[in-house]
N, C-alpha and C positions, 0 to 999 in steps of 0.2 A: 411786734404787736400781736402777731398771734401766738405767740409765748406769756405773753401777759394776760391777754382774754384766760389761756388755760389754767393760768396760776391762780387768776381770780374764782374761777371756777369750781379750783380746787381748794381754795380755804375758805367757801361757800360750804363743801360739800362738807370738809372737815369739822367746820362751826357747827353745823347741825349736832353733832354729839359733843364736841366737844366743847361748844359755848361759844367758844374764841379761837382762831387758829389766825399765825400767822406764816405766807409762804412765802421764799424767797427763787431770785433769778438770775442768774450769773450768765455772764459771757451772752448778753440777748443784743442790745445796739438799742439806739435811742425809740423810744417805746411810744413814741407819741404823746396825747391828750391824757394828763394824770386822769381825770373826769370822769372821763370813760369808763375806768377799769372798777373806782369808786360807785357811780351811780349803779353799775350793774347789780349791785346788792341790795340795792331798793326795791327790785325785781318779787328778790327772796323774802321781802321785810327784814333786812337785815342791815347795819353799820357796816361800810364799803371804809375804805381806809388803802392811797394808793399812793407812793411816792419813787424814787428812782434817783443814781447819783449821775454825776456827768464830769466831764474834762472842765478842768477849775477857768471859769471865766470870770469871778464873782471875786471882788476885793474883801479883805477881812480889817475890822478898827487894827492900824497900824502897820498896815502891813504895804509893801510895795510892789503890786501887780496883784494876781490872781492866787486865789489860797483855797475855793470852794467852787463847786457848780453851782448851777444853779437852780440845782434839786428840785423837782417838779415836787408836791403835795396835792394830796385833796381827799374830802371828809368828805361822805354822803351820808344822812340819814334820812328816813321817811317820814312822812305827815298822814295827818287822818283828809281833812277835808282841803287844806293848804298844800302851796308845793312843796316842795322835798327841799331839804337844806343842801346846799353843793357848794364846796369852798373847793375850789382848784388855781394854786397859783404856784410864783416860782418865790425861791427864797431871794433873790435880787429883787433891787426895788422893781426894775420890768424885766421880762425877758426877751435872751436878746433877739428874738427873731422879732422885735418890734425894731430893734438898732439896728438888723440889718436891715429893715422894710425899708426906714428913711433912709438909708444910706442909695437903695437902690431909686428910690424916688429922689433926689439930690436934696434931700431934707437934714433940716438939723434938730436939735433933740434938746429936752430941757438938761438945761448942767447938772442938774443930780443924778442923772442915768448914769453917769460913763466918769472914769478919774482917767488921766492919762497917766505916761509913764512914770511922771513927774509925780503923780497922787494929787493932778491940780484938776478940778471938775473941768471938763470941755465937750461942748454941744457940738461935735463932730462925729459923727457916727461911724465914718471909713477908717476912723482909729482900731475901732473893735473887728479882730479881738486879737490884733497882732500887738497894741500898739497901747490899749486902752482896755480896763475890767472896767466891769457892772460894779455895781455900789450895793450893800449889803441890804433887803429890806429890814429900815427900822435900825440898821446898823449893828451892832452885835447880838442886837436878840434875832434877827435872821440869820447871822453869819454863827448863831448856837442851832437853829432850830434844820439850818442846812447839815450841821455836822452829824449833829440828831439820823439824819435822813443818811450820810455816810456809813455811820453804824448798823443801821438797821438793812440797808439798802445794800452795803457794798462792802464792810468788814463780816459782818455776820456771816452773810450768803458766800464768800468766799470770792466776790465776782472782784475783778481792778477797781485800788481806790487813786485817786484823784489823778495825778502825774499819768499812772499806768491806764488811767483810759484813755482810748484813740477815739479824735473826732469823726463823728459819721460823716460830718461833711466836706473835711479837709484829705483826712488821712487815706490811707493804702486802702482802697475796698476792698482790694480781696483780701484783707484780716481784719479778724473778730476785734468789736471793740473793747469788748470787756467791760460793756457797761451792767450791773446789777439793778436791781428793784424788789420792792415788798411790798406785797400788800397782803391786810388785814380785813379778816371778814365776824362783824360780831353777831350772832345769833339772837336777836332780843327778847327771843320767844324763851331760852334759856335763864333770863331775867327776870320776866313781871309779861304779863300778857299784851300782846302784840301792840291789842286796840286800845288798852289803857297805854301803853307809850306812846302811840299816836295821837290818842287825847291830850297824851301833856304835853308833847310837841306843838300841838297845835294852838293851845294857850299859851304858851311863852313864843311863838308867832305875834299871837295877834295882841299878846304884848308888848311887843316891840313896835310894832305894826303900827299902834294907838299912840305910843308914847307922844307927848308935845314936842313939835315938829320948831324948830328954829326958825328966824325969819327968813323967808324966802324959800326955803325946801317945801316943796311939793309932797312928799313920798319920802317914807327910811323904809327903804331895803333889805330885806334880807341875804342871804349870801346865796349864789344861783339864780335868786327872782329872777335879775335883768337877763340872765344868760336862758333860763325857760322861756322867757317870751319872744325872745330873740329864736329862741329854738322853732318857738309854734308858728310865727308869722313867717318862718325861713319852709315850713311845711305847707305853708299856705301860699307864699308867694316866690320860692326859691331863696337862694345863696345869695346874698349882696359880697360878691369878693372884693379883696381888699385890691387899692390900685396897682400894688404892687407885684401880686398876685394875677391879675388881668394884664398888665405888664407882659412877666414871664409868659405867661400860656401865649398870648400874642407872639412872642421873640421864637416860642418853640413849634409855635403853627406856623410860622413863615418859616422857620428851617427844613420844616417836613411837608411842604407846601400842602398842607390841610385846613380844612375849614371848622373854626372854632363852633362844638355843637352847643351853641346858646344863642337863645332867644333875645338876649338882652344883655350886654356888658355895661359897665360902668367905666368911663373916660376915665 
């Protein structure tokens, strides 16, 4: 993570004259929240662009077992008076640290998450990822838009592609996993003037925004909305962790007989 902050930083710093720069990261380990590294260029008014490759968990059309990671992404750009656009996902239809969450909760999972060995959908989450791959999102236009992310992420930059990266969470720690990442920083000030692209962001917003709404929906969304408001009420009234998550810290405050410093967990 803090190899990716610098990277972002540095094709912040780049973009300024060059318009567009892209940097890359070899041999770092799994980098956390694409989002992150993306939204930081909103900062600058500028197009954030963050993605990463990983140890193949992620099934490909045709294929049996795992063929791709499941390549984090994410796009930030700015608004004038509206929030910032922020798409951060994984190229699997979820990723897996939701399959593990249920797994650890003795939860089962909808059948389009996981194929087993067989390539037969199964709502078993303790399959993954010895036993069972993720499902491609969208199915081969993920399982193109992951490779996408290989190239840029992990052939380019010279970092381990797929087989040769080592899981962060399985493998030897004490060696490098060889995981790679890119990200892109666009300059928009190099384009057309800042607060005029803000302005038109902000209109095809609230374009969206207005469109006629289907029966029963409330609200269309934009990409990030829900994860900003989520951010500001987490500012306003703390972290709701997940139970799985409350779980663990629990299991690891009783191993080190310490007192969890929170005000309030969630059951």
């Amino acid at each position: 993570m803090v190899s990716s902050v610098f990277a972002m930083h540095t094709a912040m710093d780049k973009a300024v004259t060059a318009g567009i720069a892209l940097v890359g990261l070899r041999n770092n380990c799994h980098y956390g929240a694409a989002g992150y590294y993306a939204a930081m260029a909103l900062e600058k008014d500028m197009i954030g662009i963050s993605m990463a490759n990983d140890i193949p968990t992620v099934n490909a059309p045709g294929a049996r077992g795992p063929v791709m990671g499941s390549n984090p992404f994410a796009f930030a750009a700015p608004a004038g008076d509206e929030l910032p656009i922020l798409l951060d996902m994984a190229t699997s239809t979820v990723a897996g640290g939701k399959v593990f969450a249920a797994a650890a909760l003795g939860k089962t999972i909808p059948a389009h998450w996981l194929l087993d060995a067989d390539t037969k959908p199964t709502t078993d989450p303790t399959l993954f990822s010895h036993a069972a791959s993720l499902t491609a999102l969208g199915g081969y236009k993920g399982y193109g838009i992951a490779f996408m992310i290989e190239v840029l992420a992990g052939l380019l930059t010279g970092a381990a592609v797929r087989w040769e990266v080592l899981s962060w969470t399985f493998s030897d720690p004490s060696k490098p996993t060889g995981h790679g990442a890119a990200f892109i920083a666009v300059n928009i000030a190099s384009f057309m003037p800042v607060q005029q692209f803000k302005n038109r962001m902000d209109r095809a917003i609230r374009e969206i925004s207005g469109t006629e709404k289907a029966p029963g929906a409330d609200q269309i969304y934009l990409p990030g909305q829900l994860e900003w408001e989520r951010r500001k009420n987490a500012l306003a009234h703390g972290i709701d962790l997940p139970d799985d998550v409350v779980a663990s810290l629990r299991a690891l405050a009783n191993d080190l007989d310490l007192q969890l410093p929170f005000t309030r967990l969630r059951s």
